[in-house]
N, CA, C and O atoms as a printed pandas DataFrame, in Angstrom:
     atom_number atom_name residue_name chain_id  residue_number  x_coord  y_coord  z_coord
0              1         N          UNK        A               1   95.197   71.276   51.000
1              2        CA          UNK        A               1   94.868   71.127   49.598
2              3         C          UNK        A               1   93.352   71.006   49.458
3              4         O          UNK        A               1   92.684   70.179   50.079
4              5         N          UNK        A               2   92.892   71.843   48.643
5              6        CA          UNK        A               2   91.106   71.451   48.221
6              7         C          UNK        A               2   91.159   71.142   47.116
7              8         O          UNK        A               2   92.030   71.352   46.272
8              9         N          UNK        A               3   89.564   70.255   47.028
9             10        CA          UNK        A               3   89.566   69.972   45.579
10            11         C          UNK        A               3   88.158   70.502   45.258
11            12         O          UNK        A               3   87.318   70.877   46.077
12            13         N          UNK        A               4   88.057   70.466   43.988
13            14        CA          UNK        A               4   87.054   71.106   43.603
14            15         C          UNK        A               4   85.811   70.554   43.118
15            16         O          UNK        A               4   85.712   69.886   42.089
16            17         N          UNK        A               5   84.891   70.850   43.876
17            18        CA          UNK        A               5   83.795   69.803   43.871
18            19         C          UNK        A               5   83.541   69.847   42.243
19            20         O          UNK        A               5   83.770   70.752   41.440
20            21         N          UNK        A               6   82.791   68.083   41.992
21            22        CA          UNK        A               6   82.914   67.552   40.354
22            23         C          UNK        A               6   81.341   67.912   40.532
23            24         O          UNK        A               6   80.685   67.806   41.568
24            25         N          UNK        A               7   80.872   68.392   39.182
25            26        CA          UNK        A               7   79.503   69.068   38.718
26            27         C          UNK        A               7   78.856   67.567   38.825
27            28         O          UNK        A               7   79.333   66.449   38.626
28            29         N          UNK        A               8   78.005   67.872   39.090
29            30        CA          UNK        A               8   76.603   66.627   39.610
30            31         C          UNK        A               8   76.127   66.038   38.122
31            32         O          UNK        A               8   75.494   64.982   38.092
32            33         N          UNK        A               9   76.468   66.795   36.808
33            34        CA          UNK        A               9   76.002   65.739   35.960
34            35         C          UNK        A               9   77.313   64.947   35.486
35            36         O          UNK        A               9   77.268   64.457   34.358
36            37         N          UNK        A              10   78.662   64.752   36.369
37            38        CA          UNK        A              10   79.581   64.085   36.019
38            39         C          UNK        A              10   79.467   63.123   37.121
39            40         O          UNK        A              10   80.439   63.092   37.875
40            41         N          UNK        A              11   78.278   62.156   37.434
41            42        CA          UNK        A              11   78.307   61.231   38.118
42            43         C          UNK        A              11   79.697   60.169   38.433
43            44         O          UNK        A              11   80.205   59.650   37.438
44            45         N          UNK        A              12   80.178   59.919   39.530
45            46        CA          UNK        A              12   81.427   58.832   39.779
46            47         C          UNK        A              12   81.112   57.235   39.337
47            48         O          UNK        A              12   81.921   56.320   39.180
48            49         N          UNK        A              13   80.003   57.232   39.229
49            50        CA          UNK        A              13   79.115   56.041   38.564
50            51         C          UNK        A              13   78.617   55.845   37.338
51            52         O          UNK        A              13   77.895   56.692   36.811
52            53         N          UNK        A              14   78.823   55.130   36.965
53            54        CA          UNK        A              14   78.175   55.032   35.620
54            55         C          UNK        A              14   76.661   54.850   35.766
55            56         O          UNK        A              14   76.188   54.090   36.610
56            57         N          UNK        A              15   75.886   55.598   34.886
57            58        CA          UNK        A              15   74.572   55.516   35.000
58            59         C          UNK        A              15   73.689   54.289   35.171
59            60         O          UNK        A              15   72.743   54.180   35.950
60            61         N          UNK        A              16   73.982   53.720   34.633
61            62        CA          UNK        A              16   73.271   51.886   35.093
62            63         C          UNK        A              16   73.829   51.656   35.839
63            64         O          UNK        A              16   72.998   51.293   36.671
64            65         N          UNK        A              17   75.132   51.530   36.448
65            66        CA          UNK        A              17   74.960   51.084   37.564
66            67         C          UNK        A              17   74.512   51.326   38.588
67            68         O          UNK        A              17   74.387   50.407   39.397
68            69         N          UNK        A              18   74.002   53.000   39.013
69            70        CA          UNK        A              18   73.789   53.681   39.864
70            71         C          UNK        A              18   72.057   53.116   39.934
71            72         O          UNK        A              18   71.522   52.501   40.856
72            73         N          UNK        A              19   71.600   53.457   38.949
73            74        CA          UNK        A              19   70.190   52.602   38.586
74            75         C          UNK        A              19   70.250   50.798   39.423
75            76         O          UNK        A              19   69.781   50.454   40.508
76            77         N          UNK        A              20   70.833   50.169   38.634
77            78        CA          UNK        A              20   70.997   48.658   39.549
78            79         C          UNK        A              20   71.324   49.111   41.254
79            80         O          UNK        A              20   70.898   48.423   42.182
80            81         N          UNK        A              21   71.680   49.658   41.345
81            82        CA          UNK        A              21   72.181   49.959   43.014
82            83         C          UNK        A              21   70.928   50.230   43.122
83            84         O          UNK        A              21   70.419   49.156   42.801
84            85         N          UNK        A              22   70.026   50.990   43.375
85            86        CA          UNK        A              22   69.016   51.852   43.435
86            87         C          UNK        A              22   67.547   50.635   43.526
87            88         O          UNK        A              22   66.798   50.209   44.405
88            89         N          UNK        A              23   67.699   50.491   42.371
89            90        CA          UNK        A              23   66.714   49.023   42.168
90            91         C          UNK        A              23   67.076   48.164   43.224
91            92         O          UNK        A              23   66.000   47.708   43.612
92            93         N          UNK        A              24   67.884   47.734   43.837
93            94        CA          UNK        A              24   68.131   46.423   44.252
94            95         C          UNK        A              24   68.400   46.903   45.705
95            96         O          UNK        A              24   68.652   46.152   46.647
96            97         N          UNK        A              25   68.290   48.612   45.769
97            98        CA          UNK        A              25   68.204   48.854   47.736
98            99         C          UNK        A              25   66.686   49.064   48.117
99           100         O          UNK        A              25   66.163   48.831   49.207
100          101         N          UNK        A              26   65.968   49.669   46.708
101          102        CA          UNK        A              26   64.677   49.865   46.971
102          103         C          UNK        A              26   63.764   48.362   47.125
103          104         O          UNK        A              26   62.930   48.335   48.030
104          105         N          UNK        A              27   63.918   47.168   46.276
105          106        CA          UNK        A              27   63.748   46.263   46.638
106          107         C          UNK        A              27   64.200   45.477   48.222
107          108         O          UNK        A              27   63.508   44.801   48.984
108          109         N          UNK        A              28   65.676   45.907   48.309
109          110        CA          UNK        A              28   66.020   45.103   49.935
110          111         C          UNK        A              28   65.152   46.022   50.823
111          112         O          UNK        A              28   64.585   45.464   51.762
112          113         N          UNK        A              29   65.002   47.088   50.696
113          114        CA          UNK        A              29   63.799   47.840   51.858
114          115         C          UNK        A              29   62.656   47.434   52.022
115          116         O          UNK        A              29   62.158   47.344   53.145
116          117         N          UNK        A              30   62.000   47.098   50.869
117          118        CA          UNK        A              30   60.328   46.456   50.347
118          119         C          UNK        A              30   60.768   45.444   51.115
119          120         O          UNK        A              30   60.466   45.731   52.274
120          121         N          UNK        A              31   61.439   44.195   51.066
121          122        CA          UNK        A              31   61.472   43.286   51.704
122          123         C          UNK        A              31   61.745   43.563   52.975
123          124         O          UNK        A              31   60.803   43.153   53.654
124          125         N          UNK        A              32   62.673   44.121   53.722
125          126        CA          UNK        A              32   62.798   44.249   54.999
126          127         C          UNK        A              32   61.346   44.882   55.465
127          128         O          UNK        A              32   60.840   44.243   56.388
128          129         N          UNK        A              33   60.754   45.755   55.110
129          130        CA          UNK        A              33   59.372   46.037   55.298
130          131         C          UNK        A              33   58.279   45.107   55.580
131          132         O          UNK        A              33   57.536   45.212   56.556
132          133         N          UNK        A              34   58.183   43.855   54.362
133          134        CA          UNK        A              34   57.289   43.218   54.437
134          135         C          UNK        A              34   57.586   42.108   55.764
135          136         O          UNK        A              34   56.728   41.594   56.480
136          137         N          UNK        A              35   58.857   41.953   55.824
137          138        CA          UNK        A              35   59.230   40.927   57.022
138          139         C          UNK        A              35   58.962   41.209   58.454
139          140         O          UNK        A              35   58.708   40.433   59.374
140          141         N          UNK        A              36   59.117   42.945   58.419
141          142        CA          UNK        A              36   58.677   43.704   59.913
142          143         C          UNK        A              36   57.301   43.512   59.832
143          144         O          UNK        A              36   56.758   43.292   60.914
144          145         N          UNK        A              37   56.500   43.539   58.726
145          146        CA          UNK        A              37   55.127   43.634   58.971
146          147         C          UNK        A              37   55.090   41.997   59.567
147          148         O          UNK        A              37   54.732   41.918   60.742
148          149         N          UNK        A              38   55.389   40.822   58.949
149          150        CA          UNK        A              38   54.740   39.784   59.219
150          151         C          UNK        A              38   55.080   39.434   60.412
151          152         O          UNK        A              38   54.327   38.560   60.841
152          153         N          UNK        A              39   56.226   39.865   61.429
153          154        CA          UNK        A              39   56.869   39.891   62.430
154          155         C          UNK        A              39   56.117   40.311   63.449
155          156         O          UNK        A              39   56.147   39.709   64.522
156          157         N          UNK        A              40   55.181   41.623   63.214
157          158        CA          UNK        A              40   54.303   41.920   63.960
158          159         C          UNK        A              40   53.191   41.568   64.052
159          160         O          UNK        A              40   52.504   41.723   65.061
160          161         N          UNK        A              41   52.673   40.807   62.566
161          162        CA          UNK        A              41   51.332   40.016   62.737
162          163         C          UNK        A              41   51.640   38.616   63.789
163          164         O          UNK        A              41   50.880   38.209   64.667
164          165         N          UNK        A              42   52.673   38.172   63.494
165          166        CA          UNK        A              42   52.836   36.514   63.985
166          167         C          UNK        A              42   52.958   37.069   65.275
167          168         O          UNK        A              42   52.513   36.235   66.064
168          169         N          UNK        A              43   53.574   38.660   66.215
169          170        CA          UNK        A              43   53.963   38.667   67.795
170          171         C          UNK        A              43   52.162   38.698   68.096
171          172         O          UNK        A              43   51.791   37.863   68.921
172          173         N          UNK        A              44   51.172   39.509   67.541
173          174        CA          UNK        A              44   50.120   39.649   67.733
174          175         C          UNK        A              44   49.459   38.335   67.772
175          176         O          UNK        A              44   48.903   38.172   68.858
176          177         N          UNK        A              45   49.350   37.532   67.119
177          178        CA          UNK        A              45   48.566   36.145   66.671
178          179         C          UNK        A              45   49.258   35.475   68.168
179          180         O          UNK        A              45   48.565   34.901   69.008
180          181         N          UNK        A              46   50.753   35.683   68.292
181          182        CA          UNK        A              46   51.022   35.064   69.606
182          183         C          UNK        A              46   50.523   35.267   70.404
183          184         O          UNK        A              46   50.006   34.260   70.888
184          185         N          UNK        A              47   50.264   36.531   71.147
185          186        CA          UNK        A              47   49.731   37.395   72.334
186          187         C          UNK        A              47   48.622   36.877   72.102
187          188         O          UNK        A              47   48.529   36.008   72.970
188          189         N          UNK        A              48   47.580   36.845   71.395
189          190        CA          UNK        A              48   45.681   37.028   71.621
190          191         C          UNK        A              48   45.943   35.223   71.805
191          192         O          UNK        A              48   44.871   34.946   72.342
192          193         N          UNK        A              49   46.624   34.008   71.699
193          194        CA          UNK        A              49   46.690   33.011   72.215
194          195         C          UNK        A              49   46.968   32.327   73.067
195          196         O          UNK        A              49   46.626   31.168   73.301
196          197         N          UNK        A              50   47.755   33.153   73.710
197          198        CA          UNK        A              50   48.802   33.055   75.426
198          199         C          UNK        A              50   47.591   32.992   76.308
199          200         O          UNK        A              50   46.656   33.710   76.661
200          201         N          UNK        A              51   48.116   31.653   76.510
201          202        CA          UNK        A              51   46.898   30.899   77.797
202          203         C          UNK        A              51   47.651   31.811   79.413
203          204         O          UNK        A              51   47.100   31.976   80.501
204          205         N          UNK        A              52   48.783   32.157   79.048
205          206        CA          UNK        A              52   48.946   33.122   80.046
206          207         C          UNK        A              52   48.685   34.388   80.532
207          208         O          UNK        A              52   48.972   34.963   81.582
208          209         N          UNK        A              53   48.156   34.655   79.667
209          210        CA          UNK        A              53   47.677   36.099   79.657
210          211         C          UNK        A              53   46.626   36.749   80.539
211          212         O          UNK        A              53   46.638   37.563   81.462
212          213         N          UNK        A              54   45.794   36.114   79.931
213          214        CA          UNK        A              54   44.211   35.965   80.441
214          215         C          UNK        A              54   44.485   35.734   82.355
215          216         O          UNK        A              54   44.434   36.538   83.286
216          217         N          UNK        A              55   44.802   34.110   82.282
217          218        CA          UNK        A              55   45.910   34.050   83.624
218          219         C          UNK        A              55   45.971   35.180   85.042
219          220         O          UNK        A              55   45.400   35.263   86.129
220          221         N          UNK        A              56   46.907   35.864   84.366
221          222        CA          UNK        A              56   47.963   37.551   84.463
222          223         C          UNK        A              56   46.518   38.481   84.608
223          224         O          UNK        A              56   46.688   39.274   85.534
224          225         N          UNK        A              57   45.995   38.543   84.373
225          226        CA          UNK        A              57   44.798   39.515   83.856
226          227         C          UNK        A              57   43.887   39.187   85.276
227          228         O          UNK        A              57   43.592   40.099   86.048
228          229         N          UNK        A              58   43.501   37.821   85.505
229          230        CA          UNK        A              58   42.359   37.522   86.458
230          231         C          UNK        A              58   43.366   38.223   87.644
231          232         O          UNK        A              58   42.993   38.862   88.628
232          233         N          UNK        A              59   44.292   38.009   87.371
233          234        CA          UNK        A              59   44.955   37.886   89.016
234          235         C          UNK        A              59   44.679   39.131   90.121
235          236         O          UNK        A              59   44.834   38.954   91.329
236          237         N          UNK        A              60   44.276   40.336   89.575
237          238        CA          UNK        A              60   43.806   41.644   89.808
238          239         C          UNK        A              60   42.785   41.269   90.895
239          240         O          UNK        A              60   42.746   41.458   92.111
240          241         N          UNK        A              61   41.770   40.519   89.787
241          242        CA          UNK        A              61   40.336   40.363   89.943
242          243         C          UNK        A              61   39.904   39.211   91.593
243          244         O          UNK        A              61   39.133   39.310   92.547
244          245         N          UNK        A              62   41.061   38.092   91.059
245          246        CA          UNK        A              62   41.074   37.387   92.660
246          247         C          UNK        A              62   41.719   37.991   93.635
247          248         O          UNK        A              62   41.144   37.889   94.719
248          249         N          UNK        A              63   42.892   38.697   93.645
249          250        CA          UNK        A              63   43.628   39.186   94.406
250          251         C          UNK        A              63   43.690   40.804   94.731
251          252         O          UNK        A              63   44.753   41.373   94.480
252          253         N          UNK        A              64   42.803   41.425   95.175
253          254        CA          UNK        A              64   42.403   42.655   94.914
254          255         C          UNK        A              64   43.438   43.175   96.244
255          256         O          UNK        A              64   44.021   44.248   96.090
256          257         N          UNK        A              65   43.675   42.314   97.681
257          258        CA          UNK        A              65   44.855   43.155   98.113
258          259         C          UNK        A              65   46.181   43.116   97.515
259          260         O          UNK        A              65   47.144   43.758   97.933
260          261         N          UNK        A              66   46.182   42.285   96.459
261          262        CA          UNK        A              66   47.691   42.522   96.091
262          263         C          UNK        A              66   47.817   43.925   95.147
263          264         O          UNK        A              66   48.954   44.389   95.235
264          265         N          UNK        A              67   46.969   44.671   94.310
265          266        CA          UNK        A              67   47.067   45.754   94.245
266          267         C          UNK        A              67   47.215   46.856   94.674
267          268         O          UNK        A              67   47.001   46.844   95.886
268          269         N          UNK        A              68   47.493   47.891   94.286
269          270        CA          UNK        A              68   48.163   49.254   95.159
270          271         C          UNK        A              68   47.265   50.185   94.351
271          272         O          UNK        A              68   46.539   49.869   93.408
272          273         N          UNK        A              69   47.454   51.450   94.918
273          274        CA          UNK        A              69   46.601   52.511   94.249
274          275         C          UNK        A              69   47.298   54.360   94.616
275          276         O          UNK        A              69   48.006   54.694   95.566
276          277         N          UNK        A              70   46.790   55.198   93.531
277          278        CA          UNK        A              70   47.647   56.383   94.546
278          279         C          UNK        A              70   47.679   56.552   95.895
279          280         O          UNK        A              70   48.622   57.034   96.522
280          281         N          UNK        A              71   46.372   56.048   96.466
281          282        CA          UNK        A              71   45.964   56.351   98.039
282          283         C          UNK        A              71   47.502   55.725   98.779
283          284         O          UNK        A              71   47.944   56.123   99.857
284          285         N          UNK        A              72   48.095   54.750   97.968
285          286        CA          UNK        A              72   48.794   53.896   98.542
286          287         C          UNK        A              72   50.424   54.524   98.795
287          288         O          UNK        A              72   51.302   54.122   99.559
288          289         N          UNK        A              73   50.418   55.708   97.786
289          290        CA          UNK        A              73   51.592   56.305   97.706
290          291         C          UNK        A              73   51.720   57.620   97.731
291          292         O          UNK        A              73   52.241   58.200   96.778
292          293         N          UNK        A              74   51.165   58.437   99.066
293          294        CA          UNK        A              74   50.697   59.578   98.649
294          295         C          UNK        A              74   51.977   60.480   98.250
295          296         O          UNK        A              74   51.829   61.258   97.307
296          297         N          UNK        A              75   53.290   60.420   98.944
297          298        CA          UNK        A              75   54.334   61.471   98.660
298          299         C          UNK        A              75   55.088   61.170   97.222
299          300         O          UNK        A              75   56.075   61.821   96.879
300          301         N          UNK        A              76   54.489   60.056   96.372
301          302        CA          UNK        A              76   55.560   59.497   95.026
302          303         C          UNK        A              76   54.803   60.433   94.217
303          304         O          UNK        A              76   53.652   60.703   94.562
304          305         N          UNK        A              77   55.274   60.923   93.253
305          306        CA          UNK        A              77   55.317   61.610   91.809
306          307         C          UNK        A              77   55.774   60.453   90.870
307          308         O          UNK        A              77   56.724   59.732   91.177
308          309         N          UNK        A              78   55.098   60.305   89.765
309          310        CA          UNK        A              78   55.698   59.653   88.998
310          311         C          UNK        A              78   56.857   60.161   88.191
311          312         O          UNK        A              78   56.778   61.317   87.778
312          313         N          UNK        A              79   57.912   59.454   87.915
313          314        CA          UNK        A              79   59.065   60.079   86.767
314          315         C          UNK        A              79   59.198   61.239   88.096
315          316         O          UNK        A              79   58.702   62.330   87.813
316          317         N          UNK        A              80   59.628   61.166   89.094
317          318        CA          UNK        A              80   60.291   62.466   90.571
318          319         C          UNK        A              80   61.124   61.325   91.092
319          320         O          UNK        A              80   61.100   60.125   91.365
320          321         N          UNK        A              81   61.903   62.447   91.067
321          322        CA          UNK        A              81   63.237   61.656   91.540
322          323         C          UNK        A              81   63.164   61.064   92.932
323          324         O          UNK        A              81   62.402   61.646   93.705
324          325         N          UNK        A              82   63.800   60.046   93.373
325          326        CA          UNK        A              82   63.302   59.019   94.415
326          327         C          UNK        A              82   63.740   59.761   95.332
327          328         O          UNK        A              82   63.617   59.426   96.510
């Protein structure tokens, strides 16, 4: 059985309501937006304060044999299968 598609100016909605729907998803997006933004300011504000970081960072600098280098791996490809 088919049916026959209903012409697009015979909306299944009544016109205000389709409007209130509309209004009130474009608003929940604005907000979910603004919350990702502040989400990423507050992970940032975290990171540039992490007394660990810095830490993590020297450790290169004191520990220079604990680093590796290509010399160190001559037959690996990166992303090549093991």
């Amino acid at each position: 059985m088919t049916t026959t598609p209903r012409d697009i100016s015979a909306p299944d909605v009544p016109l205000p309501t389709l409007r209130d729907r509309m209004a009130a998803l474009v608003e929940r997006q604005r907000q979910d937006a603004a919350a990702e933004r502040l989400r990423l300011l507050l992970a940032e504000q975290s990171h540039q304060v992490d007394t660990a970081d810095a830490a993590f960072a020297q450790l290169a600098c004191e520990h220079p044999e604990a680093c590796s280098c290509p010399a160190d791996y001559p037959d690996w490809t990166p992303g090549g299968a093991s």
